[in-house]
N, C-alpha and C positions, 0 to 999 in steps of 0.2 A: 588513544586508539585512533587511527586513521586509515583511508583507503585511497589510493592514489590509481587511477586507473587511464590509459593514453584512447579518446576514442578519433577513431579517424572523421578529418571534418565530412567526407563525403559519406559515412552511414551515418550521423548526427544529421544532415540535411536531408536525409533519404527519410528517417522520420519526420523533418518537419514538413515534408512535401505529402506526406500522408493525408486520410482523410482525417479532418478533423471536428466533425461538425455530428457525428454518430456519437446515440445514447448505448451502442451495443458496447459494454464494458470490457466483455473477451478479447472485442477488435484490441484493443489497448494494452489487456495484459498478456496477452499472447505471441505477442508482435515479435519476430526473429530476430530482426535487425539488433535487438537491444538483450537478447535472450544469454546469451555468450558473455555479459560481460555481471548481468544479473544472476548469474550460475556464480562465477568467479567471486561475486560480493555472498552471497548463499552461504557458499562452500566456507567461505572466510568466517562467517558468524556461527556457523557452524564447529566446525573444526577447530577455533579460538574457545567457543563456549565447552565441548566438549573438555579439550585438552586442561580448562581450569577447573573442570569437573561443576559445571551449570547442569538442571536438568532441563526439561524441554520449554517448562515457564519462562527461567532464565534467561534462556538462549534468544525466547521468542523478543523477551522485554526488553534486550540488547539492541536486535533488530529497531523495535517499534522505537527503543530514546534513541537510534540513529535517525530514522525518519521523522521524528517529531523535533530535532534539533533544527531540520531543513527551516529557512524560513517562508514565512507565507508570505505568498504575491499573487496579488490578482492579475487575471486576465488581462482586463483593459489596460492595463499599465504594463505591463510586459511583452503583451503580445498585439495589444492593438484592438484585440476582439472579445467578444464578451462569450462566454461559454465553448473555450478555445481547452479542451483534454488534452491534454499532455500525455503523450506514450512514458514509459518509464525510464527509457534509456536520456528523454529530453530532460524528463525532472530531476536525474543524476545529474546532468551537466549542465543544468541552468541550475542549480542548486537551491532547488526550492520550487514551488508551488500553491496553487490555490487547494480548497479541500479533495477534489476530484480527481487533481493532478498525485497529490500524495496516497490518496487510499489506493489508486491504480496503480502507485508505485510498490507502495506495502506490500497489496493483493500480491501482484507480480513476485516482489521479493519471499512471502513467507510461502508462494507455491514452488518456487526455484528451492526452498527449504524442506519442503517436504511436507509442510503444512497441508489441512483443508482451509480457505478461505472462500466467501462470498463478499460481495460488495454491498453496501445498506446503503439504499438509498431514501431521505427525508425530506419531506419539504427544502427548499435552498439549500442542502447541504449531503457531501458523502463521507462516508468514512467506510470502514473494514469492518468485517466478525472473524473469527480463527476457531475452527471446530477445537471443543476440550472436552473431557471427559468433567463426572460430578466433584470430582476436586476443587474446583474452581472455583471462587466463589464474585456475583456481580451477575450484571444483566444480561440474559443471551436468549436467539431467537433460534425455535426448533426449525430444521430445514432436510429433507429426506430423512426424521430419524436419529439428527444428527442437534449436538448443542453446537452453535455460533455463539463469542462472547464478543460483545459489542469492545470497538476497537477504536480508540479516535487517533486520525495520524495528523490535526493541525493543534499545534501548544504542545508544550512540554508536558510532561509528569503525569496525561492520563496513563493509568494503570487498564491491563487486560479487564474488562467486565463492567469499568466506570462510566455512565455516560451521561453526556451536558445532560442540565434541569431541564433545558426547553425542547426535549428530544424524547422525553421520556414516559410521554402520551401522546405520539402521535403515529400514525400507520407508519410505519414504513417497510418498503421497497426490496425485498432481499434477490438477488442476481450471479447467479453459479459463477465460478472458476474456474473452468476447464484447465484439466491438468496438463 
């Protein structure tokens, strides 16, 4: 499976010229510039998952082993700057990311999907929740009402619900998705 998508270099620069230095997570998954091509990727995981008859688990875990294929890169070494968020049309085309860069890409993605998502944020590190119903089974944090199943988008093969040892008492940080 593949996704080959042409972006013009002046909306890729239009992103990096953005701010980048905001904890406000929305700014990043909301962002237009990058909206139109994350629709196109959406639809595709969608409509591929549908038509081989996946249900909505499926579909999702399709998504998340595309983003967790991405590989990780740090800041400092890619960008120059340390705590430098990536919008998600950048993390598309730079092919990869550090943890913040990927859960804001996820986010972005599984909401273009139709998904609920918030962002979790932990001591040094971010990742995703994806509202599920009691099917589900794994670690999730209630929010309006709602289950969040903890999501990890850096390394392969976590599963919806799994999440690292060293995450798994401590507070963290939950941060809506505006649809």
């Amino acid at each position: 499976w593949s996704y080959s998508v042409s972006v013009p270099e002046t909306t890729y620069k239009r992103c990096q010229n953005l701010d980048h230095r905001s904890r406000n997570w929305d700014q990043y998954t909301n962002d237009k510039s990058g909206r139109l091509y994350l629709s196109g990727l959406a639809d595709l995981f969608v409509r591929d998952g549908k038509a081989a008859g996946h249900d909505d688990y499926d579909i999702v875990m399709n998504a998340v082993a595309f983003v967790q294929s991405l590989p990780y890169t740090s800041d400092d070494v890619t960008t120059g700057y340390d705590n430098y968020a990536r919008y998600p049309l950048e993390t598309l085309v730079d092919n990869g990311g550090d943890c913040e860069d990927t859960a804001i890409f996820m986010a972005a993605l599984l909401r273009e999907m139709g998904y609920g998502v918030v962002i979790v944020e932990v001591p040094g590190h971010a990742a995703v929740a994806v509202k599920g119903g009691d099917g589900i089974s794994g670690r999730y944090y209630e929010y309006k009402g709602g289950k969040y199943y903890y999501l990890e988008t850096t390394g392969e093969g976590w599963p919806i619900g799994q999440i690292p040892d060293e995450f798994r008492s401590v507070e963290a940080k939950i941060f809506p998705v505006s649809v």
